[in-house]
N, C-alpha and C positions, 0 to 999 in steps of 0.2 A: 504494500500500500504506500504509495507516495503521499507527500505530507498534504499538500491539500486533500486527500480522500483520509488521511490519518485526522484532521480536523473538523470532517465530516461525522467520520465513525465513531470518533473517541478513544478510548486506550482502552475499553471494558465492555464487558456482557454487562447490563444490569440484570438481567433478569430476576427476580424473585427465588424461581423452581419451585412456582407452585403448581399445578396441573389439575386435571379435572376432578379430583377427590375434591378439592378444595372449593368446589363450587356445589350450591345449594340444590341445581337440577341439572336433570343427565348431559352431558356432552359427549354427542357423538355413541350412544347409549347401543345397547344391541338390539333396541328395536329398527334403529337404522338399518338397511342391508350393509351386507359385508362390503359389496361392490362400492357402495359412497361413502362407509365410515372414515377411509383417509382421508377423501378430500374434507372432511367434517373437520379431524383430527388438525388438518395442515391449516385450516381457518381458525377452529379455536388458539391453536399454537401462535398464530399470526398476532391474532386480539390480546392474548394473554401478556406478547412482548412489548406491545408498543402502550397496551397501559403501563406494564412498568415501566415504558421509560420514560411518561409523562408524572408515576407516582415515586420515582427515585428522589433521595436527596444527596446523589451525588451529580445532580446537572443543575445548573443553572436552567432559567426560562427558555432562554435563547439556545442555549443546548440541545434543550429537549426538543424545542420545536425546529431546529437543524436536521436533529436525529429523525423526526418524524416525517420531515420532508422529504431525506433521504429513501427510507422505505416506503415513502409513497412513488418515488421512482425507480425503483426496480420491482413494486406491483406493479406500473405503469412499462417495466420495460426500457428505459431509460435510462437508468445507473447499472452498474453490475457491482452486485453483493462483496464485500468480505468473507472470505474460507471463517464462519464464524457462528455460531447456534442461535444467536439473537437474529442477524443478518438473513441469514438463511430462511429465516420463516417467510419472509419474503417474499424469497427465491421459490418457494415449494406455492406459495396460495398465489401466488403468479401464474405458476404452471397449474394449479389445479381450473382457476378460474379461465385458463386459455384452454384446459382440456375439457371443461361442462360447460362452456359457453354462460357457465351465472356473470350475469352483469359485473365490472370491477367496480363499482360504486360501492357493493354489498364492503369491499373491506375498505375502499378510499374514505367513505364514510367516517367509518371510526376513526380515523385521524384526524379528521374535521373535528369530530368533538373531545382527543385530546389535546390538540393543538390549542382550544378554547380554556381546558384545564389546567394548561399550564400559565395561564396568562389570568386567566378569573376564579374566583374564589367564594362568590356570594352570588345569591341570587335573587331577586326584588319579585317575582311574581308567580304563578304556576304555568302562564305561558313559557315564560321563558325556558324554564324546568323542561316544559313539553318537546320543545325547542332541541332542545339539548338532550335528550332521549329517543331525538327524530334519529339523530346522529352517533349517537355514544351505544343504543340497542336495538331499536328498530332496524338496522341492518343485517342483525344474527338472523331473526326469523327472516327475514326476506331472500338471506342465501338459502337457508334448509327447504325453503318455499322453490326457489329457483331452481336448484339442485335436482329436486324432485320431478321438473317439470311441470308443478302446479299453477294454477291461472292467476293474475294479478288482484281475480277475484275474494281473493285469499289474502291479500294484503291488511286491509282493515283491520279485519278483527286481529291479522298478526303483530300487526304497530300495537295495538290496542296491549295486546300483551306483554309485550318485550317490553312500553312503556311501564307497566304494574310491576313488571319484573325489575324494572331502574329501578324504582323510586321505593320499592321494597328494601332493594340490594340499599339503599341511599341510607332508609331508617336503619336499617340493623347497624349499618356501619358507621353512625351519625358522629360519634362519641369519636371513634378511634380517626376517621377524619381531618375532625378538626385540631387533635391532639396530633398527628402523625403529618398532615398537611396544611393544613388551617384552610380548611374545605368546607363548604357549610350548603349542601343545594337546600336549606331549609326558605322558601321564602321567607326575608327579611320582614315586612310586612306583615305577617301572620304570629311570628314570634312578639312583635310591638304589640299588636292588639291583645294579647294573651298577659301580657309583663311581664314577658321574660326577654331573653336576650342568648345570642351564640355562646357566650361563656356560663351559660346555667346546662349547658352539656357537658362542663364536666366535672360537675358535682359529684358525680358516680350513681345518681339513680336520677327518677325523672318527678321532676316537679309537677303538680296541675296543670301548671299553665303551660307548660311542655308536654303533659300529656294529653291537651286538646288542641296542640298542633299536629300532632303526631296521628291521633282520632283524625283532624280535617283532611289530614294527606291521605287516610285511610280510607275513607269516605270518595274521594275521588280514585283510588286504587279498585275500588268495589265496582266502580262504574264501568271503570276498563275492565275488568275482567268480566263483568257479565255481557260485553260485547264481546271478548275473547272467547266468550262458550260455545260462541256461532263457529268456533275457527273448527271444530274436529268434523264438524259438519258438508263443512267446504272441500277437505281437502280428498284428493281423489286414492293414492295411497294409500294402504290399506297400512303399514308400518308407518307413516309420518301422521298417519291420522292419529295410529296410538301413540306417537310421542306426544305430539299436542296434547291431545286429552288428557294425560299425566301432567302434563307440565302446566296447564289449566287448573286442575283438580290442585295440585300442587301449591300454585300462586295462591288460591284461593285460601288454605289450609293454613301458607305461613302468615296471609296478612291477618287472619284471624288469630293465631299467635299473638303478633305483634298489637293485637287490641288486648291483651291481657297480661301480656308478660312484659319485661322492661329492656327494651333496648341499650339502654344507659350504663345499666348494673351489669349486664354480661348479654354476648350474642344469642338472639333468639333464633333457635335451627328450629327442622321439623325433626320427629322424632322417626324412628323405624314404623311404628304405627299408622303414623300417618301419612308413610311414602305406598306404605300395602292399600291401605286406602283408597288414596290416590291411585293406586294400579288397578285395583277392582271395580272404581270406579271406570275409568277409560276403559275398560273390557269391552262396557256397553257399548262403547261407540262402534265394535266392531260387530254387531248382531246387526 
């Protein structure tokens, strides 16, 4: 690597090495056929790298979004990779999305909205929130949609969900956040009306008035997902229908969690009960 591509790349992997255990619902699951689960694999692996390098603290702003624009050019075909595991994800959802014809927007996307995180840190409305959920999740369901061959039909309700799926992922992670990034997608507004404030997250449990913000994100969470119910219905796949449905059943299960339990104090998961559940339920979708 010569030095200006050496000022590009950086000197380091960030990566985490967290992998799909580490996430709340299947990726890339065996309900997928065997035939798509790489190219599944090689997109989650893509998404996984380029958050951490927008959630690292060892880049600067302007780093991060170097580094991101980088791998947005060798999706795009443009740069050629570094011999390197971060890089490489790249390389591989490059080649998958040139080998299944899914649109490259499904992973340019997500750069759009870390490149936004590295730069913003609060947020004034639930538009904006939405906004930023177009960008940061809305694109996962739209590759497994694409992938699949499924119709555009199938969009809606799939935005609908991947946004329930952010703003989930937002509450549980509220606390650590703003302590580990100083991150806050709580709209700003909504904390003032309540009197409370970003710094009453980390008291280590949740006040009133924090936990009727948390109720009002809930509430609009509810909404999306009973538009996501439509998604198992839509989709023509007989295996991507059961993943939906699980992962529907799923959303629904942890944001009702999250109405009882305390984000604050320690992360709310689903338990093993409630993933059986959720599979017994999505069975039906397949009668």
């Amino acid at each position: 690597m010569n030095t200006d591509e050496r000022n590009v790349w950086g000197s380091e992997d960030v990566s985490s090495g967290k992998d799909a255990g580490d996430e709340n619902f299947p990726v890339g699951s065996l309900l997928i056929s065997r035939r798509l689960r790489p190219h599944v694999h090689a997109y989650y692996d893509f998404a996984r790298v380029i958050d951490d390098i927008v959630d690292t603290d060892r880049l600067d702003a302007d780093a991060k979004i170097t580094r991101l624009n980088a791998m947005e050019d060798v999706v795009l075909g443009k740069r050629t990779a570094p011999q390197r595991p971060d890089a490489q994800t790249a390389v591989r959802v490059g080649r998958t999305l040139a080998q299944t014809g899914v649109p490259t927007d499904t992973a340019t996307d997500l750069i759009v909205a870390f490149r936004q995180d590295a730069v913003k840190n609060r947020y004034d409305t639930w538009e904006e929130l939405e906004e930023y959920c177009r960008y940061s999740a809305n694109p996962v369901g739209r590759f497994l949609l694409e992938l699949h061959g499924e119709s555009a039909g199938t969009f809606a309700a799939s935005d609908a969900l991947c946004t329930a799926l952010q703003v989930i992922n937002h509450l549980q992670d509220c606390a650590g956040d703003l302590r580990d990034l100083d991150r806050c997608y709580l709209p700003q507004p909504w904390l003032a009306r309540e009197g409370v404030t970003v710094d009453d997250l980390r008291h280590g449990y949740t006040l009133p008035g924090m936990r009727r913000v948390f109720n009002a994100l809930l509430d609009r969470v509810d909404e999306l997902n009973r538009h996501a119910s439509l998604l198992p219905g839509l989709i023509r796949d007989r295996r991507m229908r059961m993943e939906a449905a699980v992962i529907v059943n799923l959303s629904k299960r942890l944001a009702q969690r999250l109405r009882v339990e305390d984000p604050i104090a320690g992360r709310v998961k689903l338990s093993r009960m409630d993933v059986a559940r959720a599979v017994a339920g999505a069975v039906r979708t397949l009668v």
